[in-house]
C-alpha positions as CSV (number, residue, x, y, z in Angstrom):
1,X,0.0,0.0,0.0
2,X,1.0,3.7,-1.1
3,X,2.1,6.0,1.8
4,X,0.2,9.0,2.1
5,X,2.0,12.4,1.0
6,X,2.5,14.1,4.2
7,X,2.1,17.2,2.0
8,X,-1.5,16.3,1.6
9,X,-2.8,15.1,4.8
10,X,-5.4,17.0,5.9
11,X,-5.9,17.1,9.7
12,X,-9.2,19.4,9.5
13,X,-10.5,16.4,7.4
14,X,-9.1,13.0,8.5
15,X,-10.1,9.5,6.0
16,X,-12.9,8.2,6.7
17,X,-12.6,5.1,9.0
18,X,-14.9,1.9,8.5
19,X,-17.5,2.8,11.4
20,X,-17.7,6.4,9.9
21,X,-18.8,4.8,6.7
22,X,-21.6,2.6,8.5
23,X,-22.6,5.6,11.1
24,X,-23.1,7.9,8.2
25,X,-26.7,8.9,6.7
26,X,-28.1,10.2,3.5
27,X,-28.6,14.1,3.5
28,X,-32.0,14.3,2.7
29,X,-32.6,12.5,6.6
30,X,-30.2,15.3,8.2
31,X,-30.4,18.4,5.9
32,X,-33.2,20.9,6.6
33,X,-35.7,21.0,4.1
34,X,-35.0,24.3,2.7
35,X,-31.3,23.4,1.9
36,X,-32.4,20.2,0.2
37,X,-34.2,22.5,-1.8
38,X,-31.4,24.7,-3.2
39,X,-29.1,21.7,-3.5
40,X,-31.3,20.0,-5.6
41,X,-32.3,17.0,-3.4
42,X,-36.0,16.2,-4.0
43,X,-38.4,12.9,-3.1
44,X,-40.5,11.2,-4.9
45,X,-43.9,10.3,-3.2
46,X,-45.2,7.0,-3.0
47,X,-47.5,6.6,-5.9
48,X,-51.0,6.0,-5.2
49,X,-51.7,3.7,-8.0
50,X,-48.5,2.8,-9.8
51,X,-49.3,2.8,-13.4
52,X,-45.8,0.8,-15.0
53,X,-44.6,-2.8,-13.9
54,X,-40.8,-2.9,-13.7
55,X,-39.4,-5.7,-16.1
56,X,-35.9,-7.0,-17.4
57,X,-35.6,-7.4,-21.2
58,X,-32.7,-7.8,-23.6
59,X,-32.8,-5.4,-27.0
60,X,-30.0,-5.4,-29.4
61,X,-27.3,-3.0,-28.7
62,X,-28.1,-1.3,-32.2
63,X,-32.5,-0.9,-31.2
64,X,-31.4,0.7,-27.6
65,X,-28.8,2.9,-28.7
66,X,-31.1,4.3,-31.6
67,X,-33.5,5.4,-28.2
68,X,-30.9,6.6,-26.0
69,X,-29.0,8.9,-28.7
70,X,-32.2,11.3,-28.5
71,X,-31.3,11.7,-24.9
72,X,-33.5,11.6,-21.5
73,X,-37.0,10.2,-22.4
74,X,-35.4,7.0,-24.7
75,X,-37.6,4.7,-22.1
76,X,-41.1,6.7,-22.5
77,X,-40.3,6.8,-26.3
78,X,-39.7,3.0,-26.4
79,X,-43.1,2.5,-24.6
80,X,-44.9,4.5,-26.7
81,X,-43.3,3.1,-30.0
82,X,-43.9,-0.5,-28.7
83,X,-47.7,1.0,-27.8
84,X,-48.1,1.8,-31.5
85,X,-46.9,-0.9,-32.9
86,X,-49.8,-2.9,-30.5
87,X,-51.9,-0.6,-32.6
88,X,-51.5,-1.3,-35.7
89,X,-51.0,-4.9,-35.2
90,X,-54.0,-5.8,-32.7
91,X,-56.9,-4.3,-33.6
92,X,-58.2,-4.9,-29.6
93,X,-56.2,-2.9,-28.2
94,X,-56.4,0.7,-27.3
């Protein structure tokens, strides 16, 4: 193992030890609200009625990159292309 550069030691801030690690919590459970706010950190409420099932499924590298390279969204834009093609090929469904 490396010695540390006495150079960079920092005794303001000293490493992290293993029972820092597991005594540590998230900031959203020890931030106050309004700082969570202008750093960014927001929940998400349980939903009432969830509406999407989570799955696992394997597309060729070539079909998902085609989704992604339009950026944020590729997942609602695969659901809705897989929706159409539902469409056109079951006359049932909605």
């Amino acid at each position: 193992m490396k010695k540390p550069d006495p150079e960079m030691i920092d005794d303001q801030n000293p490493e992290w030890t293993e029972d820092m690690f597991r005594r540590a919590k998230p900031a959203r459970d020890v931030l106050p609200p309004g700082l969570q706010a202008k750093l960014g950190i927001r929940r998400r409420g349980q939903q009432i009625a969830p509406t999407k099932i989570q799955t696992s499924v394997r597309y060729d590298a070539d079909v998902l990159a085609a989704f992604k390279a339009d950026g944020p969204g590729w997942q609602s834009r695969m659901n809705d292309a897989l929706r159409e093609w539902l469409r056109e090929h079951r006359p049932t469904f909605r």
